[in-house]
C-alpha positions, -999 to +999 in steps of 0.1 A: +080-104+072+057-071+082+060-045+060+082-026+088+106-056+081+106-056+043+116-014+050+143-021+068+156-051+047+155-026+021+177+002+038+202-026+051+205-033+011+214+003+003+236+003+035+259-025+021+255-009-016+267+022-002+299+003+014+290+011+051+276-022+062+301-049+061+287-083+054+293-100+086+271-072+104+243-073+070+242-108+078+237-108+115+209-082+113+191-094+085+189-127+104+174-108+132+144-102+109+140-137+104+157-136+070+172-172+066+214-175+063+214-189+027+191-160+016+204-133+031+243-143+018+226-141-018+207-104-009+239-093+001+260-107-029+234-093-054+236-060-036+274-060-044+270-074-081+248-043-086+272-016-076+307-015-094+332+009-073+367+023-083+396+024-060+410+002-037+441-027-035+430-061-047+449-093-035+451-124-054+465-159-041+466-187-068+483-222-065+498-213-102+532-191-111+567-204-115+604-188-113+607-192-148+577-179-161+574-145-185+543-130-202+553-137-234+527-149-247+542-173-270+550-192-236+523-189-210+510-218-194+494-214-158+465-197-147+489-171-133+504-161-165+472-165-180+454-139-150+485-115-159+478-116-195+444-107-193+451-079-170+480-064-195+466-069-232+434-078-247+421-100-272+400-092-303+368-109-290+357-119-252+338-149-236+308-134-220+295-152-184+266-165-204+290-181-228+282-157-256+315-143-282+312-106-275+333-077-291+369-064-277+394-050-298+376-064-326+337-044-328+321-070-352+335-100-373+318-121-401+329-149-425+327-162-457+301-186-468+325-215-462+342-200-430+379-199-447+378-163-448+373-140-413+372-108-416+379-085-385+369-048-376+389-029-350+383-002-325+399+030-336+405+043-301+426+020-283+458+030-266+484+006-256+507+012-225+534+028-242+512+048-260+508+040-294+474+038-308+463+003-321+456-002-360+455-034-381+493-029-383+498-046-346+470-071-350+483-088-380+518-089-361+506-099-331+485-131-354+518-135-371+539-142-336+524-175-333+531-187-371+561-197-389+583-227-390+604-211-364+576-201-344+577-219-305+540-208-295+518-224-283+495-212-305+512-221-335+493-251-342+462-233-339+474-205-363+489-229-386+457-232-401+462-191-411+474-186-449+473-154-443+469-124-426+463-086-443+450-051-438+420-039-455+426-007-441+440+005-407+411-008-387+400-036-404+420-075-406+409-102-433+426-137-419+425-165-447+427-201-436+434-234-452+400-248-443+366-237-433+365-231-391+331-222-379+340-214-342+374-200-353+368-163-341+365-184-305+406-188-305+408-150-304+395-151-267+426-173-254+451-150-233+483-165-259+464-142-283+462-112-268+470-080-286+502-060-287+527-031-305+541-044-336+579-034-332+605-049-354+587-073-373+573-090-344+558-073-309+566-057-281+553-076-254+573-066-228+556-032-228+521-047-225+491-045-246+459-025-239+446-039-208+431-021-182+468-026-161+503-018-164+528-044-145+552-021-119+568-049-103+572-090-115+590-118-098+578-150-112+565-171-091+565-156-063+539-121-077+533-094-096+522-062-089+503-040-112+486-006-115+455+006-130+458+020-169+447+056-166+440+054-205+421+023-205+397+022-236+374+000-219+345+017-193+326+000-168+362-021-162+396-024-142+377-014-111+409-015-084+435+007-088+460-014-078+466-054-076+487-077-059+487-112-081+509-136-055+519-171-064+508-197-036+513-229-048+506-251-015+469-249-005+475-248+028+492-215+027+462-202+000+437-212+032+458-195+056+461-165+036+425-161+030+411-171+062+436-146+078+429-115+054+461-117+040+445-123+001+414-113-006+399-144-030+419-174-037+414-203-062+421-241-062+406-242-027+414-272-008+380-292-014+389-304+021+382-271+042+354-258+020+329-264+049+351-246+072+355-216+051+321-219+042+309-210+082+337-180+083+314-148+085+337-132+065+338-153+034+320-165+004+328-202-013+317-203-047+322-228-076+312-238-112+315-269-135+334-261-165+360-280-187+389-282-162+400-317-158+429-336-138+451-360-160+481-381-160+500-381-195+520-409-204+542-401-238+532-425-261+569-422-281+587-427-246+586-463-238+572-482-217+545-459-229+548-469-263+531-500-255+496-502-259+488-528-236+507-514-207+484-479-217+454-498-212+467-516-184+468-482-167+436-474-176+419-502-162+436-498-130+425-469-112+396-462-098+381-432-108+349-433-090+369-436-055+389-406-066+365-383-077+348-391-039+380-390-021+403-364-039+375-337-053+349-351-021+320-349-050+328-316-065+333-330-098+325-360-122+343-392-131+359-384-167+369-410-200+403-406-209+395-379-234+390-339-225+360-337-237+339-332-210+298-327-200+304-289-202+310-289-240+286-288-265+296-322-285+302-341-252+293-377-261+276-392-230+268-424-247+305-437-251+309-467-228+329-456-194+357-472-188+360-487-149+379-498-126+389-531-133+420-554-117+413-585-138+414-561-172+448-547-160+459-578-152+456-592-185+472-562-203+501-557-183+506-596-188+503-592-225+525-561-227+551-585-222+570-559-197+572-583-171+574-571-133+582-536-138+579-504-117+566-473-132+576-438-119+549-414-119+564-379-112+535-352-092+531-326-073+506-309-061+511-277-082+500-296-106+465-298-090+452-294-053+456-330-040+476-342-069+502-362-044+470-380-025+451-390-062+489-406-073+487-426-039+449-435-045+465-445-079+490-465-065+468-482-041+440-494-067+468-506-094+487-526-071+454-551-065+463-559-100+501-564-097+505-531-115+539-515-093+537-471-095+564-458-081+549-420-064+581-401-071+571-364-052+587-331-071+587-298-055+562-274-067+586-247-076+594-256-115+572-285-119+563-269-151+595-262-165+611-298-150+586-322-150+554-315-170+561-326-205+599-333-200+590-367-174+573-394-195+543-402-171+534-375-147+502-352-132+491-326-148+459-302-153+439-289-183+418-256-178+400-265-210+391-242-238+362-230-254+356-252-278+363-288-289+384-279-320+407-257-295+410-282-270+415-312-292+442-290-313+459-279-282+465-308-266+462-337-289+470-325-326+504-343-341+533-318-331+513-290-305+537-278-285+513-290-254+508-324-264+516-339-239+511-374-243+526-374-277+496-387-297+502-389-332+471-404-353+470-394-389+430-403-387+426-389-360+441-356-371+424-362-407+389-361-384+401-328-364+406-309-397+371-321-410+355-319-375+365-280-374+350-273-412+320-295-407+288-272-407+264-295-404+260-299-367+253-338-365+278-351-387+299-327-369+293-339-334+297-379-351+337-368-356+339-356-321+328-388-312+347-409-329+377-388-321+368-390-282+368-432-285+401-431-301+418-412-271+399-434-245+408-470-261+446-459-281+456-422-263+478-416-240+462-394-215+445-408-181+418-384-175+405-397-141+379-366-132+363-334-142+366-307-116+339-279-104+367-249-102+365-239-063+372-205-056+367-184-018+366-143-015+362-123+014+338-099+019+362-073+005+351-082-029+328-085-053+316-090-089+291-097-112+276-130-133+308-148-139+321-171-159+335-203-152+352-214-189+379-210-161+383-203-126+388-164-120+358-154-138+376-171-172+406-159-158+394-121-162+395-109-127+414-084-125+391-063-149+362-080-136+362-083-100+359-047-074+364-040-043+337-033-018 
């Protein structure tokens, strides 16, 4: 370009920073200058990333949210609740986009030489939403929510590792634990841990946390509208000043929305239109690879699931390359039965993959001794976009090896509550955690309320305590190792694929470096994300 040209680049930049260029005409004139598509679409979104603005009404369309689903956080378990949670309370510590544990609620946290004791300092200025001002008081009940023999959280296995929990002044918490936990500060990211009022020796969720919005209107599953907390502690954050968070479980009706300005960013976009809302002037596709991962549970104390053979069986006969091709069309990587996945730190790429193989099934199901049964496998595609097409992919590839799968469709609307781990062999979707000790104890520790295959395995359990107090980094990633065989050859869970998270915005919004622990910036939008 002439000099002339690199001006007036330069003033259509401040134009779109300024908010009076949209970037369907940016994009049309910097192409006039010879600028080429892809570059100019990254000029523009860079513009936007530099230049926060307040104000505004911010529409959200996710293929999460049920009827029966609250914000207690005890209970929440879709990215919906999870996007709501975030946008009510905060947690003590935050997931940076790089990846990096940065302060929250919580300014600065250390440990004892053997990482059993944590100890916690607190902001002294935070509000929450009905106006109380935060002190150790309301962390250490909001800690103790998930613990207790009564306690139904589903963070209670994580927290069961907490002795206990006391004040060392009004801004400062000391958390003892059972065992040394390296990355434990890590669990105080998750949304089930957010932050709120201690009121009759327990917490007052209902009134919300700290967060950066207040809810005005909520009907499950269907959306929630909020409005921005005046009093928010937090600057540079909760841009919007009001937000519309709408529950669109079918993907068709998340394309329509967005392609017809209805929403203005969806997730869980249909991998099969991504070209075509790619070439929309008005939109943006963008995506990351992170620990999200499509599985199919089978309850190991349920039979015929509590056969071994027929588990194997199963394993052998799908075809996981075909359905990473044909279900995520290349956005994602063929996974190993185990949720441990290339974006964690102690992935172990050097554990044999299991493949596709008719002949293997064959023999197993023979030797399971279950003769010519059919097996119901219960999906929907709430529990992933093209959930319903994988099960027939499924169905397809075990039936060359005599294998019968009966593709019994559920409606989207209380899939969660119904089906997920009520059914004995169904679809389902992990989002993935942080680290390996969370997701491992999540999903897969002996009596977690979310696992869902029902794995029991005193070794393997003996491995996930030393695993987590384990300092020394290669012995450390030997135990993950070990423990990710033992789901692949024993577990329960079919884990066909990893998944890139897929998201589309219009050109009504924009943000920063994101994160993509989770689709949704890590589930952080609504505090992250502005409009233009």
């Amino acid at each position: 370009m002439t000099n002339f040209d690199e001006k007036h680049a330069q003033w259509l930049l401040s134009q779109a920073k300024s908010g009076r260029m949209s970037r369907r005409e940016f994009l049309g004139r910097t192409s006039a200058l010879g600028i080429a598509l892809t570059a100019s679409s990254s000029l523009f979104s860079d513009a936007m990333a530099a230049t926060p603005k307040k104000g505004g009404h911010m529409r959200l369309g996710m293929g999460h949210g049920a009827t029966t689903d609250t914000l207690n956080p005890a209970t929440i378990e879709n990215g919906a609740q999870w996007v709501a949670a975030y946008g009510v309370a905060n947690t003590l510590v935050e997931l940076s986009p790089k990846g990096e544990l940065v302060p929250a609620l919580a300014t600065e946290w250390s440990a004892s030489d053997d990482a059993k004791t944590w100890t916690f300092k607190l902001r002294n200025d935070v509000e929450f939403h009905n106006g109380k001002t935060m002190t150790s008081e309301d962390v250490i009940a909001s800690i103790n929510f998930h613990r207790g023999e009564d306690s139904k959280s589903i963070g209670k296995v994580i927290m069961d590792a907490v002795t206990d929990v006391r004040a060392d002044g009004p801004n400062t918490v000391v958390v003892e634990l059972s065992g040394g936990n390296a990355d434990f500060p890590f669990n105080f990211n998750e949304a089930i841990f957010g932050i709120y009022p201690a009121k009759d020796n327990g917490i007052d969720w209902a009134s919300g946390g700290s967060g950066g919005y207040k809810v005005v209107n909520a009907d499950p599953g269907v959306r929630y509208d909020f409005e921005r907390n005046p009093n928010y502690w937090k600057d540079g954050n909760a841009h919007a000043d009001t937000i519309e968070l709408l529950t669109l479980a079918d993907s068709n009706a998340r394309n329509s929305a967005i392609l017809t300005g209805a929403v203005d960013v969806i997730d869980q976009v249909d991998l099969k239109t991504v070209d075509l809302l790619a070439r929309a002037p008005n939109l943006t596709v963008e995506e990351g690879a992170g620990p999200l991962h499509y599985v199919f549970p089978m309850q190991m104390k349920t039979a015929p699931f509590d056969n071994l053979h027929l588990r194997k069986a199963l394993k052998f006969a799908i075809d996981r390359e075909d359905m990473v091709q044909k279900i995520l069309l290349g956005h994602g990587v063929v996974g190993n039965d185990n949720p441990i996945g290339p974006s964690y730190r102690y992935y172990a790429s050097d554990i044999e993959q299991t493949m596709y193989d008719p002949d293997k099934a064959r023999h197993h199901m023979e030797k399971s001794g279950l003769g010519d049964i059919t097996i119901p496998l219960r999906v929907a595609d709430a529990a992933f976009a093209g959930a319903v097409d994988a099960a027939q992919l499924y169905q397809a590839s075990a039936a060359k090896a005599g294998i019968k799968i009966d593709v019994v469709r559920e409606p989207n609307d209380g899939y969660w509550s119904n089906v997920w781990n009520k059914k004995p062999w169904c679809a389902s979707y992990w989002g993935g955690y942080t680290t390996e000790d969370t997701m491992l104890t999540t999903g897969y520790a002996a009596g977690a309320a979310w696992n869902d295959t029902q794995w029991d395995n005193p070794k393997f359990d003996q491995l996930l305590v030393a695993a987590r107090a384990e300092l020394d980094s290669a012995k450390r990633a030997e135990m993950y190792r070990d423990m990710q065989i033992m789901l692949r050859d024993d577990g329960g869970v079919i884990a066909p694929m990893f998944a890139t998270a897929v998201t589309a915005r219009t050109d009504k919004i924009a943000h920063g470096e994101q994160s993509w622990v989770r689709a949704f910036d890590g589930r952080r939008i609504m505090e992250r994300w502005w409009m233009v």
